[in-house]
mmCIF entry with sequence, helices, sheets and N, C-alpha, C, O atoms, coordinates in Angstrom:
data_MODEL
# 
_entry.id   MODEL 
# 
_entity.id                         1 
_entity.type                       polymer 
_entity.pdbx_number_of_molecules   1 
# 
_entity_poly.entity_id                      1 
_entity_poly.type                           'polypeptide(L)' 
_entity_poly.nstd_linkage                   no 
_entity_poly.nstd_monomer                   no 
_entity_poly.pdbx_seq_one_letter_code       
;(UNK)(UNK)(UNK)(UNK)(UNK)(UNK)(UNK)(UNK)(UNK)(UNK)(UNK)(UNK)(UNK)(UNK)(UNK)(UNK)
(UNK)(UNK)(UNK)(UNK)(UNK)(UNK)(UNK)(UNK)(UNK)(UNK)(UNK)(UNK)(UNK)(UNK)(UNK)(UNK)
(UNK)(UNK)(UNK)(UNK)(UNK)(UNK)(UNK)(UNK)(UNK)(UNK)(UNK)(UNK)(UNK)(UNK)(UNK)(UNK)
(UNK)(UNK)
;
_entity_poly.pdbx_seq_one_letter_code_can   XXXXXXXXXXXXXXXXXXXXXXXXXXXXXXXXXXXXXXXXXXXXXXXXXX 
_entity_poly.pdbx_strand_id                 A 
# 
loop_
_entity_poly_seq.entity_id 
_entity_poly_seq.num 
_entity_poly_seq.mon_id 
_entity_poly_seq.hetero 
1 1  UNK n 
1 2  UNK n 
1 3  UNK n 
1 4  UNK n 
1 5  UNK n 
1 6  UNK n 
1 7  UNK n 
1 8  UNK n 
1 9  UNK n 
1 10 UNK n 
1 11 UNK n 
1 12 UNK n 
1 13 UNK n 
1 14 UNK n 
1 15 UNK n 
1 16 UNK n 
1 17 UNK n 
1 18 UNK n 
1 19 UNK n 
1 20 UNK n 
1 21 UNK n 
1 22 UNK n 
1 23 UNK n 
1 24 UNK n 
1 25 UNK n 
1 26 UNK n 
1 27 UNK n 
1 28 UNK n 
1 29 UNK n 
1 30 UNK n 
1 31 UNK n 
1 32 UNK n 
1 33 UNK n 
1 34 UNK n 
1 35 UNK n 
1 36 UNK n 
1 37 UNK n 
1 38 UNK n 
1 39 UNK n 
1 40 UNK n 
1 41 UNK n 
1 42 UNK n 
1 43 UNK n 
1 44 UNK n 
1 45 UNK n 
1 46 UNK n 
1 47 UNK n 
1 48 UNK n 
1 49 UNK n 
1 50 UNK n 
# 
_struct_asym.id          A 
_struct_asym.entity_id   1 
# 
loop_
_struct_conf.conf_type_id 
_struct_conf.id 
_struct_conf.pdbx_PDB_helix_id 
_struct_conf.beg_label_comp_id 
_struct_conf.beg_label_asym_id 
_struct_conf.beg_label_seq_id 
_struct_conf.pdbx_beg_PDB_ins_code 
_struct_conf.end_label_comp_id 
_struct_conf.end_label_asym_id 
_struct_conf.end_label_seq_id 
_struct_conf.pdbx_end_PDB_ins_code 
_struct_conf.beg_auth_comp_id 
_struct_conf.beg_auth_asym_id 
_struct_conf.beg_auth_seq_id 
_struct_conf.end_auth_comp_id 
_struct_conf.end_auth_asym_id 
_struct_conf.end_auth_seq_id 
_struct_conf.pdbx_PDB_helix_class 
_struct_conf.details 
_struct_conf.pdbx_PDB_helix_length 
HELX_P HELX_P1 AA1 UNK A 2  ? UNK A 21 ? UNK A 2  UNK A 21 1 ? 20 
HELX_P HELX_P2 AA2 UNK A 33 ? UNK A 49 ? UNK A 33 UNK A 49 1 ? 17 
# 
_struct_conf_type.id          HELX_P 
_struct_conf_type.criteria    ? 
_struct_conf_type.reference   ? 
# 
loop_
_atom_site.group_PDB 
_atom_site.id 
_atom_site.type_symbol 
_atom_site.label_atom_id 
_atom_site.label_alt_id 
_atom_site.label_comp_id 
_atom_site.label_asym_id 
_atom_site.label_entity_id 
_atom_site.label_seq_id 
_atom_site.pdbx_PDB_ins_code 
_atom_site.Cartn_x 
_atom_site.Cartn_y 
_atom_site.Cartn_z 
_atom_site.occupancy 
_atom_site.B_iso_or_equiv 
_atom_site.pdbx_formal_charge 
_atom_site.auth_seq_id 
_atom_site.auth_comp_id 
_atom_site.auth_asym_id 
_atom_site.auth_atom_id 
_atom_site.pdbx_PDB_model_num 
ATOM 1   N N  . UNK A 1 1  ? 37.745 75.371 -80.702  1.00 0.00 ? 1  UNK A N  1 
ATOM 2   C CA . UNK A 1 1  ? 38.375 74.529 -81.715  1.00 0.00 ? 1  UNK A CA 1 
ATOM 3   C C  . UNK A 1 1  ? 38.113 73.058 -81.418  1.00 0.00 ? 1  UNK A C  1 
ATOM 4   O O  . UNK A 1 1  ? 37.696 72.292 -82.287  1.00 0.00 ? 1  UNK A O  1 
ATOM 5   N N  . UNK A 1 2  ? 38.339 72.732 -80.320  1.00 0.00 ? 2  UNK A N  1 
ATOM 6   C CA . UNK A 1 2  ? 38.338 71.184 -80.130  1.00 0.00 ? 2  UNK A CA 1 
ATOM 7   C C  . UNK A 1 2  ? 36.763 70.865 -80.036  1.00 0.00 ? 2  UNK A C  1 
ATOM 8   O O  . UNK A 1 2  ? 36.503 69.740 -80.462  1.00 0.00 ? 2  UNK A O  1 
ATOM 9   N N  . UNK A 1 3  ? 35.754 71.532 -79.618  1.00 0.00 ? 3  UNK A N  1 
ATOM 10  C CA . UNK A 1 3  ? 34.202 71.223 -79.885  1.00 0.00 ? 3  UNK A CA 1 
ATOM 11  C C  . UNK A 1 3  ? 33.787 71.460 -81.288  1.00 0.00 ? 3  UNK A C  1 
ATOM 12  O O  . UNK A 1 3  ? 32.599 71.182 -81.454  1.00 0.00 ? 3  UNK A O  1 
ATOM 13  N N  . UNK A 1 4  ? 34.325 71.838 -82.226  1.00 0.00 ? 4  UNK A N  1 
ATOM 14  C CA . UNK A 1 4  ? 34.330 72.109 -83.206  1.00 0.00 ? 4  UNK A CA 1 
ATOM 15  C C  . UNK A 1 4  ? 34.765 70.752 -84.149  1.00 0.00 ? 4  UNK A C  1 
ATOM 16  O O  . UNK A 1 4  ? 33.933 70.187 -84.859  1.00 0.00 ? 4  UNK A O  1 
ATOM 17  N N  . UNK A 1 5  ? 35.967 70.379 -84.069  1.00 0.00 ? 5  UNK A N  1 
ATOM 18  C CA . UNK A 1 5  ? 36.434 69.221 -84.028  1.00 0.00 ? 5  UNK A CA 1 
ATOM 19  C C  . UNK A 1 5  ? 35.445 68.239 -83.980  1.00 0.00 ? 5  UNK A C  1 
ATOM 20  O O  . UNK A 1 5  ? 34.934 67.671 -84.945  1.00 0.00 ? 5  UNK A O  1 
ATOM 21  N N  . UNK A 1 6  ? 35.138 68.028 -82.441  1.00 0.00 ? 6  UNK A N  1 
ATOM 22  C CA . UNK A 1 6  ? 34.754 66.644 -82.346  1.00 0.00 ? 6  UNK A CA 1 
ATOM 23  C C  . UNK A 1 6  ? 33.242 66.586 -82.996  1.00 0.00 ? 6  UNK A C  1 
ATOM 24  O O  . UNK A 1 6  ? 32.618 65.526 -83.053  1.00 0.00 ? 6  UNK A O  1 
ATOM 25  N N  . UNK A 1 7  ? 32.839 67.550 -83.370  1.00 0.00 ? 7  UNK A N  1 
ATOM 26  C CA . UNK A 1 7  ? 31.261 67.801 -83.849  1.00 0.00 ? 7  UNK A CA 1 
ATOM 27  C C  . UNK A 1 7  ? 31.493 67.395 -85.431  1.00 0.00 ? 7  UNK A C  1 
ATOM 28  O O  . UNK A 1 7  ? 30.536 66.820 -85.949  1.00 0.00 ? 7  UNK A O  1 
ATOM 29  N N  . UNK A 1 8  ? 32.387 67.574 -86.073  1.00 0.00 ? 8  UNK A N  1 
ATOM 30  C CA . UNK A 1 8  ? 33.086 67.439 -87.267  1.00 0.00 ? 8  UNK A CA 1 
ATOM 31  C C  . UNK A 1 8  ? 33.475 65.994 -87.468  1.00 0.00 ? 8  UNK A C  1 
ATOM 32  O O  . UNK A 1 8  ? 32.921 65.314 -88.332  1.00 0.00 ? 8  UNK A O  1 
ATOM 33  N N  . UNK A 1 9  ? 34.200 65.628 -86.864  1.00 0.00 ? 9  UNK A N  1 
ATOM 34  C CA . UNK A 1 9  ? 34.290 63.876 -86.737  1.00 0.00 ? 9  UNK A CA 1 
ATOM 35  C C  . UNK A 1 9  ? 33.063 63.317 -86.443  1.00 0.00 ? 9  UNK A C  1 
ATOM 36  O O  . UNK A 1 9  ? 32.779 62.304 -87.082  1.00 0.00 ? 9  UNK A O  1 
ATOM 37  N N  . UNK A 1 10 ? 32.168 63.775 -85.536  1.00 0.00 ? 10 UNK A N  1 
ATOM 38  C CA . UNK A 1 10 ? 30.997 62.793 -85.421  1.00 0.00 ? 10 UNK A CA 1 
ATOM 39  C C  . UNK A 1 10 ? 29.970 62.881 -86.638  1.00 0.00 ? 10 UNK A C  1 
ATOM 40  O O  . UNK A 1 10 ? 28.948 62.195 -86.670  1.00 0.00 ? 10 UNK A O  1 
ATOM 41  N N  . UNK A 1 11 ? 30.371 63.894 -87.757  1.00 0.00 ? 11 UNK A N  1 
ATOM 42  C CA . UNK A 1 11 ? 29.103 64.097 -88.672  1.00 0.00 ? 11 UNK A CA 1 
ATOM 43  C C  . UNK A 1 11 ? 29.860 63.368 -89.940  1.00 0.00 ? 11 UNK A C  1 
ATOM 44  O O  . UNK A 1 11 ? 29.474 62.704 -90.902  1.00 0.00 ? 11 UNK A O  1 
ATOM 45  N N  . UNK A 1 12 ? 30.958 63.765 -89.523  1.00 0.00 ? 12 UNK A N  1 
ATOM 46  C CA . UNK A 1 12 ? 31.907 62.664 -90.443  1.00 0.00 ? 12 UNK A CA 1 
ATOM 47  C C  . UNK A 1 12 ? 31.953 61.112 -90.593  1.00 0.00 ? 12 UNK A C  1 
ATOM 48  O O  . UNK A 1 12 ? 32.258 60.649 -91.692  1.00 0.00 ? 12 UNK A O  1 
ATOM 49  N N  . UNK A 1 13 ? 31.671 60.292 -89.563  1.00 0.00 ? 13 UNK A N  1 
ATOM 50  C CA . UNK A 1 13 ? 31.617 59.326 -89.074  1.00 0.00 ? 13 UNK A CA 1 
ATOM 51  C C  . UNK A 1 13 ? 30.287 58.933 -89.583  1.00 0.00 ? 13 UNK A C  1 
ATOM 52  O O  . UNK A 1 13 ? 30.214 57.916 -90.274  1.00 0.00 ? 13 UNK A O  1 
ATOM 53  N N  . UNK A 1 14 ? 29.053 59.735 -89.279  1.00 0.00 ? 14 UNK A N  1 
ATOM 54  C CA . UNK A 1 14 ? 27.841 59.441 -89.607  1.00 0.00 ? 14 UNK A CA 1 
ATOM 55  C C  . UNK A 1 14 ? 27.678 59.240 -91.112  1.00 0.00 ? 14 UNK A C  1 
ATOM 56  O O  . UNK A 1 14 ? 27.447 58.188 -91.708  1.00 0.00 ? 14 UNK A O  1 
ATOM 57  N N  . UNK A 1 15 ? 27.849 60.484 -91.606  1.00 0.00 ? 15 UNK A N  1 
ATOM 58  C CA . UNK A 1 15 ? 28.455 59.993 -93.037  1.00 0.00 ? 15 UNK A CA 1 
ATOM 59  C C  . UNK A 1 15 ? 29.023 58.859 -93.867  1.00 0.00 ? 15 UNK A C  1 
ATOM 60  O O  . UNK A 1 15 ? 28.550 58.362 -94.889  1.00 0.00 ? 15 UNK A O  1 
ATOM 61  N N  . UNK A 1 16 ? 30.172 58.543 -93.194  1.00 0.00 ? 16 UNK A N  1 
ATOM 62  C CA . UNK A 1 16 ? 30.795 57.676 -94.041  1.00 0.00 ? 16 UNK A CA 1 
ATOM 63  C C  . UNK A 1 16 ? 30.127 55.898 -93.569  1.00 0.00 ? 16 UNK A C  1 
ATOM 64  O O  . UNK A 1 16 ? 30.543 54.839 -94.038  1.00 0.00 ? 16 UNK A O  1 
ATOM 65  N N  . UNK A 1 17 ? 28.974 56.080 -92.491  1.00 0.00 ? 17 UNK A N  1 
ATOM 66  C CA . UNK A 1 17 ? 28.289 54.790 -92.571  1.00 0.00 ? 17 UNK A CA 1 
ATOM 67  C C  . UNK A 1 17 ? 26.961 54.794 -93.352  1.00 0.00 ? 17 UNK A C  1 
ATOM 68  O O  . UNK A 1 17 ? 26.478 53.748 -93.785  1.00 0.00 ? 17 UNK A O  1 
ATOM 69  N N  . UNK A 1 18 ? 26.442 55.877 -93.503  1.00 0.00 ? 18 UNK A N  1 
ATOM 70  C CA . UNK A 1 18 ? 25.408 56.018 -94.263  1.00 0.00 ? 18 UNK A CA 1 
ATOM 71  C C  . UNK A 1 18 ? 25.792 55.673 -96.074  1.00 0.00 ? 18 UNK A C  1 
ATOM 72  O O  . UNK A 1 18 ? 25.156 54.810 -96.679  1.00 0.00 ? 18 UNK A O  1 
ATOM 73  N N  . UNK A 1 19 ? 26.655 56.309 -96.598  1.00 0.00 ? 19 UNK A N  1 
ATOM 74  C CA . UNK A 1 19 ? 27.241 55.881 -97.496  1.00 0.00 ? 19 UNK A CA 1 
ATOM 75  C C  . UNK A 1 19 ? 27.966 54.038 -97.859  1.00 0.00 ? 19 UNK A C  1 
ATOM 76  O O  . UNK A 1 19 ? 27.967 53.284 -98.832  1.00 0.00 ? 19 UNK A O  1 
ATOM 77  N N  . UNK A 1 20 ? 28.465 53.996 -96.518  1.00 0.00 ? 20 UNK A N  1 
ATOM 78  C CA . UNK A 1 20 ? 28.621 52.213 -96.496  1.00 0.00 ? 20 UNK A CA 1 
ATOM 79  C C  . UNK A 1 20 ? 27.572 51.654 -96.700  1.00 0.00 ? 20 UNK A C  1 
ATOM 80  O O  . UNK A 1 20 ? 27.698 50.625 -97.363  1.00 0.00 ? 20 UNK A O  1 
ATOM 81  N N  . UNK A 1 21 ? 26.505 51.923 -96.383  1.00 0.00 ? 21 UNK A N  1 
ATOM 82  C CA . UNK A 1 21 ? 25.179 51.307 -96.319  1.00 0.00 ? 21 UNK A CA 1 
ATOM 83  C C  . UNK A 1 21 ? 24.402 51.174 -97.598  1.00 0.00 ? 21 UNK A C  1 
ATOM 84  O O  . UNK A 1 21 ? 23.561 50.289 -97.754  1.00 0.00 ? 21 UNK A O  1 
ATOM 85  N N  . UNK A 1 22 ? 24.643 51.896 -98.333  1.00 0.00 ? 22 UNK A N  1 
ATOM 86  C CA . UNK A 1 22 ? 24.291 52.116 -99.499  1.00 0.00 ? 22 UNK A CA 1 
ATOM 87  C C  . UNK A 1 22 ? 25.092 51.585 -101.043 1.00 0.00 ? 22 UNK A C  1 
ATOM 88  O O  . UNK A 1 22 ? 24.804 51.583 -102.240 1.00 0.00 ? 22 UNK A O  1 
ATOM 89  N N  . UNK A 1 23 ? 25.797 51.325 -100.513 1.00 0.00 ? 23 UNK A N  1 
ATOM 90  C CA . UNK A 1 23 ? 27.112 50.459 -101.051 1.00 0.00 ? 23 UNK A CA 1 
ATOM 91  C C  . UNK A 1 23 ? 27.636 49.268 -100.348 1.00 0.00 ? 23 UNK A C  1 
ATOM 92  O O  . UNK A 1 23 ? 28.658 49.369 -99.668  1.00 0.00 ? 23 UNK A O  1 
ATOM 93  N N  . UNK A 1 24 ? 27.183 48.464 -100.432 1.00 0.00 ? 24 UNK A N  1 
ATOM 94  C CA . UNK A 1 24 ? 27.475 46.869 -99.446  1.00 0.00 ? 24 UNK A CA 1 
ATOM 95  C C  . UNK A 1 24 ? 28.370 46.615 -100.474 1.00 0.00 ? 24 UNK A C  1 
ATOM 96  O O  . UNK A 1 24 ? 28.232 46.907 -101.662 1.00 0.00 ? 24 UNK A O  1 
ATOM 97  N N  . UNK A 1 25 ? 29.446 45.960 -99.847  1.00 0.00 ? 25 UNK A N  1 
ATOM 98  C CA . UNK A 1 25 ? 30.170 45.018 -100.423 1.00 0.00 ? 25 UNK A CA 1 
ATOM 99  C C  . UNK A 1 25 ? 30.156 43.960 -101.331 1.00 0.00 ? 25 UNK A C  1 
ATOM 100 O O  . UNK A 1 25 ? 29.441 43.099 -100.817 1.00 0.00 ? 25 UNK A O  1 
ATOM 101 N N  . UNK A 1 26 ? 30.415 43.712 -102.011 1.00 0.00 ? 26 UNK A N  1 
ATOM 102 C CA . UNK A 1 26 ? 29.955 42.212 -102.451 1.00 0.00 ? 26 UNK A CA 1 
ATOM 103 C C  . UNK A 1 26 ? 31.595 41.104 -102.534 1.00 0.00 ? 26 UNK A C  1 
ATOM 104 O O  . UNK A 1 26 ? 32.267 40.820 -103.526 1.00 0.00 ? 26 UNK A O  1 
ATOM 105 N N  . UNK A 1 27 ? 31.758 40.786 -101.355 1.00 0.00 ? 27 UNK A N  1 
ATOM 106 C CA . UNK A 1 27 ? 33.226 39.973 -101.444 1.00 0.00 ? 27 UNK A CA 1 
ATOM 107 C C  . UNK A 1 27 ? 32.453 38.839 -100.267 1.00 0.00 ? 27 UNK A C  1 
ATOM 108 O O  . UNK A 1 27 ? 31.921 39.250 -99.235  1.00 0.00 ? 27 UNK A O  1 
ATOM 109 N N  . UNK A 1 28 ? 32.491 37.964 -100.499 1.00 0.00 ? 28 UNK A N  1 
ATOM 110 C CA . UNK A 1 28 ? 32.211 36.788 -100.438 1.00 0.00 ? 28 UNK A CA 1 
ATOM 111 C C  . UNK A 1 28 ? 32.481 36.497 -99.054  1.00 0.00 ? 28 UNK A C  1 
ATOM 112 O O  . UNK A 1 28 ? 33.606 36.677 -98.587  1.00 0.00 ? 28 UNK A O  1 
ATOM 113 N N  . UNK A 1 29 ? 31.353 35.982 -98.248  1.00 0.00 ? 29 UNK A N  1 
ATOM 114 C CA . UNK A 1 29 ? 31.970 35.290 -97.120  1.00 0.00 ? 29 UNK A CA 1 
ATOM 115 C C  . UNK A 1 29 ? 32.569 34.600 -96.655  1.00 0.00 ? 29 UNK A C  1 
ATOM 116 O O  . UNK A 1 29 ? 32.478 33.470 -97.135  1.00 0.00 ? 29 UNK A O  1 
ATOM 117 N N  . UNK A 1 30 ? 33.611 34.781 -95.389  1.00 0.00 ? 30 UNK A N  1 
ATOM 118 C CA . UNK A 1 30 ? 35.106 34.587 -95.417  1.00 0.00 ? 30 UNK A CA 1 
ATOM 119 C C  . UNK A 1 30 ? 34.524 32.852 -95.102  1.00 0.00 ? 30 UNK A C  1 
ATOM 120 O O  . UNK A 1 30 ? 33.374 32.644 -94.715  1.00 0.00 ? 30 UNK A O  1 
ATOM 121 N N  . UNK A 1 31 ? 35.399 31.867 -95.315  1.00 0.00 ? 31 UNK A N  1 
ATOM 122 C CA . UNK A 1 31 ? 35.153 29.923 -95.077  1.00 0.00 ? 31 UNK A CA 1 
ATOM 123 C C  . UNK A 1 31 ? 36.527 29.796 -94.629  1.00 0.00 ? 31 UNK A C  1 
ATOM 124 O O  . UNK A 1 31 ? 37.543 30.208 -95.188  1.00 0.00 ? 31 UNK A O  1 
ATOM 125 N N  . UNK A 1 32 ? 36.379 29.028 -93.307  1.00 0.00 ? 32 UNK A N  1 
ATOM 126 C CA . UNK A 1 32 ? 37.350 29.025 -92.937  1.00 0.00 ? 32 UNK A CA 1 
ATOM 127 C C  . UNK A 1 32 ? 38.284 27.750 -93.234  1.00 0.00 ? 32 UNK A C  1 
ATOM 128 O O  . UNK A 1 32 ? 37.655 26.973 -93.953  1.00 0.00 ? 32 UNK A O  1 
ATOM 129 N N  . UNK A 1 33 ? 39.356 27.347 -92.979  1.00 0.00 ? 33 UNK A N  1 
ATOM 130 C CA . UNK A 1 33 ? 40.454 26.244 -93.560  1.00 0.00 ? 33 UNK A CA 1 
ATOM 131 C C  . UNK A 1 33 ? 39.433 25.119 -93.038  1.00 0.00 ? 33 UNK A C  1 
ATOM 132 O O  . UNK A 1 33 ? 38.879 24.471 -93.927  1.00 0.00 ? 33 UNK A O  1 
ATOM 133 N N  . UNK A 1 34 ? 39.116 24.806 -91.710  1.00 0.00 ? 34 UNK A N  1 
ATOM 134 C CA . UNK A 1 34 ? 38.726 23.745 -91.478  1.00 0.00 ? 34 UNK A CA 1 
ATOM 135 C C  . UNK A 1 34 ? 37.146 23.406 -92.360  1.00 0.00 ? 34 UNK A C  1 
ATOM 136 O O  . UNK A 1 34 ? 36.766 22.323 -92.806  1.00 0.00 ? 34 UNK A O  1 
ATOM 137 N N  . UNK A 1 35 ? 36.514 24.615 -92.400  1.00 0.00 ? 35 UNK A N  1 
ATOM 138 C CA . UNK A 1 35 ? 35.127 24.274 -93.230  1.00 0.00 ? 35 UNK A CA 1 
ATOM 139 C C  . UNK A 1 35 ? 35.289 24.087 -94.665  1.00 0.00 ? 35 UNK A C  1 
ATOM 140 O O  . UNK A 1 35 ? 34.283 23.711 -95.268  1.00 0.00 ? 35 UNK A O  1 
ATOM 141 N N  . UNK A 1 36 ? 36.271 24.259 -95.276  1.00 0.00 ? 36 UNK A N  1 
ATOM 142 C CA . UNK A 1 36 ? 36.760 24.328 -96.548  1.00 0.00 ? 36 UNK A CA 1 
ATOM 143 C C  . UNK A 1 36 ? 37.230 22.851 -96.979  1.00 0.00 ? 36 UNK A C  1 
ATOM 144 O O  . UNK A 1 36 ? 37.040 22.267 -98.046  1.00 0.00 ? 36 UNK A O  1 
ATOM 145 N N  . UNK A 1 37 ? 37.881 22.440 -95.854  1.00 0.00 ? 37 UNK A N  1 
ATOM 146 C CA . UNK A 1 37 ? 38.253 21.025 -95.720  1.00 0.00 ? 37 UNK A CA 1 
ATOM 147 C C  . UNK A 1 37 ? 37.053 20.001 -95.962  1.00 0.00 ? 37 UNK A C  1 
ATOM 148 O O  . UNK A 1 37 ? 36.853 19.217 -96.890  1.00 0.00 ? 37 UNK A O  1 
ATOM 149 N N  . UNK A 1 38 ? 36.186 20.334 -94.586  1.00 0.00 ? 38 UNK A N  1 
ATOM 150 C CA . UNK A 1 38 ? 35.007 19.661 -94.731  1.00 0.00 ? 38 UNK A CA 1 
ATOM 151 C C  . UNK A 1 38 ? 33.996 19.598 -95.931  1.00 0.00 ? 38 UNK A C  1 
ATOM 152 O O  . UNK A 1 38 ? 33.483 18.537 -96.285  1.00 0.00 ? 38 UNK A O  1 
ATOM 153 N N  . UNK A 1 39 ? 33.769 20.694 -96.479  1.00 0.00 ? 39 UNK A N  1 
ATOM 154 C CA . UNK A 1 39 ? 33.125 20.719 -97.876  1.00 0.00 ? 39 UNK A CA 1 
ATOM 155 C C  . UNK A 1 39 ? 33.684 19.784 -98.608  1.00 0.00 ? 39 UNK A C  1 
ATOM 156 O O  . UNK A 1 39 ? 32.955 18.893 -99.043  1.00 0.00 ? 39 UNK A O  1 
ATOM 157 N N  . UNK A 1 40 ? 35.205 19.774 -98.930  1.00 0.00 ? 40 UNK A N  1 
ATOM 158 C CA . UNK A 1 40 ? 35.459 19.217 -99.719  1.00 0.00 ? 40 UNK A CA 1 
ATOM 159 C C  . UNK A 1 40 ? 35.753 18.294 -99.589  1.00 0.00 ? 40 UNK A C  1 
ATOM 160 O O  . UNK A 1 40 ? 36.231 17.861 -100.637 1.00 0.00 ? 40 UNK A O  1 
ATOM 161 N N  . UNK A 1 41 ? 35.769 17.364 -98.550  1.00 0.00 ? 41 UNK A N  1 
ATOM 162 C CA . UNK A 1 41 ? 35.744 16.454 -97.815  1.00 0.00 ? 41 UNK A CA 1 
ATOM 163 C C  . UNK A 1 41 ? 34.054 15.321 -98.464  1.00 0.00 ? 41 UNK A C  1 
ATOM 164 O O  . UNK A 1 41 ? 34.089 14.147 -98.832  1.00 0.00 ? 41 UNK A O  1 
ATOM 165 N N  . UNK A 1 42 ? 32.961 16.125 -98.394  1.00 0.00 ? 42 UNK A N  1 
ATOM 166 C CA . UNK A 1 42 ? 31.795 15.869 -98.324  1.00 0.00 ? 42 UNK A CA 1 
ATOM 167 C C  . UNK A 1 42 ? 31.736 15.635 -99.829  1.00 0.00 ? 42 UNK A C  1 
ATOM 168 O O  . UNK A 1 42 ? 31.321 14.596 -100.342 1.00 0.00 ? 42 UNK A O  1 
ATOM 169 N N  . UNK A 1 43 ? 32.240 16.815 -100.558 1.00 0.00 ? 43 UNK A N  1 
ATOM 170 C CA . UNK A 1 43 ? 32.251 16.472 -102.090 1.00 0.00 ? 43 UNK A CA 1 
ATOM 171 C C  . UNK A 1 43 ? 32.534 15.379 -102.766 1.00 0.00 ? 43 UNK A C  1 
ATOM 172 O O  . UNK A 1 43 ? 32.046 14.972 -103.821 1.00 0.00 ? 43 UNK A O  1 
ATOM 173 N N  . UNK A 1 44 ? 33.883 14.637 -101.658 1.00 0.00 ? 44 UNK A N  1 
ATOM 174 C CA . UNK A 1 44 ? 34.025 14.192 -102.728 1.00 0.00 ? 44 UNK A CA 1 
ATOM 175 C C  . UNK A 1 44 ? 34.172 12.751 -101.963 1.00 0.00 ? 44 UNK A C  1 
ATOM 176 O O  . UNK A 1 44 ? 35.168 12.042 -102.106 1.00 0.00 ? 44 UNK A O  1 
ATOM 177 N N  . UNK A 1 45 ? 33.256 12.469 -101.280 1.00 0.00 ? 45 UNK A N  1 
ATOM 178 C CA . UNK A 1 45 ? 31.909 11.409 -100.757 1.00 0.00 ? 45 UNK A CA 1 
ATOM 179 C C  . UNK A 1 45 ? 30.976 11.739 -102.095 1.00 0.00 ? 45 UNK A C  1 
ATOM 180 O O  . UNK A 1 45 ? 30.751 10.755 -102.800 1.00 0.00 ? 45 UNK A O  1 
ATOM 181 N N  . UNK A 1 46 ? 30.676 12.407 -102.324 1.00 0.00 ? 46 UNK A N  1 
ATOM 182 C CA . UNK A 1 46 ? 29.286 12.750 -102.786 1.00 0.00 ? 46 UNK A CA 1 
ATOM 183 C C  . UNK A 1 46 ? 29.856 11.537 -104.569 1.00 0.00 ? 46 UNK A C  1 
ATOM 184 O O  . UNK A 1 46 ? 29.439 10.516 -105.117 1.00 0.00 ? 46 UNK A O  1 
ATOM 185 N N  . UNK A 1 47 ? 30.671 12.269 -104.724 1.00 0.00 ? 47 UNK A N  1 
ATOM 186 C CA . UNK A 1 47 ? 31.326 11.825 -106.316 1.00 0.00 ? 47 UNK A CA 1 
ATOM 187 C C  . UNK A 1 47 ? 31.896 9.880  -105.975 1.00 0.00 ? 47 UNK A C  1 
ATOM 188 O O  . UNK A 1 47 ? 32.195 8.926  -106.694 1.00 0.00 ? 47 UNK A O  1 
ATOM 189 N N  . UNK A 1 48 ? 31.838 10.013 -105.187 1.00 0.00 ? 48 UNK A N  1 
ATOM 190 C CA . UNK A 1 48 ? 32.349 8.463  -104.784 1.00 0.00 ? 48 UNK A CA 1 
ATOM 191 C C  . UNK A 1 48 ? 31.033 7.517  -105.044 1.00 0.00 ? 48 UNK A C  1 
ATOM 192 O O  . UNK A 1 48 ? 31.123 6.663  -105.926 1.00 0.00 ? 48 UNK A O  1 
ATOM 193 N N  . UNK A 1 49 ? 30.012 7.624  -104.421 1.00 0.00 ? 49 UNK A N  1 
ATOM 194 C CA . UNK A 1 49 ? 28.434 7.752  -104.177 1.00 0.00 ? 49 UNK A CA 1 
ATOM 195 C C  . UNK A 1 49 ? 27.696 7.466  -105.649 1.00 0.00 ? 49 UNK A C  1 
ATOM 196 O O  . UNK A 1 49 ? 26.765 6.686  -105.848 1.00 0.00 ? 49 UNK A O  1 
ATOM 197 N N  . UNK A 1 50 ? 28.321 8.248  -106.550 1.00 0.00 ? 50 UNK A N  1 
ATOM 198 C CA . UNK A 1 50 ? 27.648 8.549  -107.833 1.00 0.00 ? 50 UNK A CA 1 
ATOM 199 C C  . UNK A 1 50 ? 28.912 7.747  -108.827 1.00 0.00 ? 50 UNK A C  1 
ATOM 200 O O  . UNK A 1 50 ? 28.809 7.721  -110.054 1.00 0.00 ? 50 UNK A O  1 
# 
C-alpha cells in the first residue's frame, strides 16, 4: 500500500507540472512598494521635463 502510494503521488506530481507548463499564467509581475514609488517618482520628472 504505501509503495503504491508514493508511486501515485510521484506520477501525480509529474502531472500536475506538465499541465502547469502548458498553461502559464498570465498575472503580471509582482513590483514591489519601493519600485512602484520609484517609477512613479521618475514619471513624474518626466511630465515636469515636458
Amino acid at each position: 500500500m504505501n509503495r503504491r502510494k508514493k508511486v501515485k503521488q510521484i506520477l501525480k506530481k509529474k502531472a500536475k507540472k506538465a499541465n502547469d507548463k502548458l498553461n502559464p499564467k498570465n498575472k503580471p509581475r509582482y513590483v514591489s512598494k519601493a519600485e512602484r514609488a520609484k517609477l512613479e517618482q521618475e514619471q513624474a520628472q518626466e511630465t515636469e521635463q515636458l
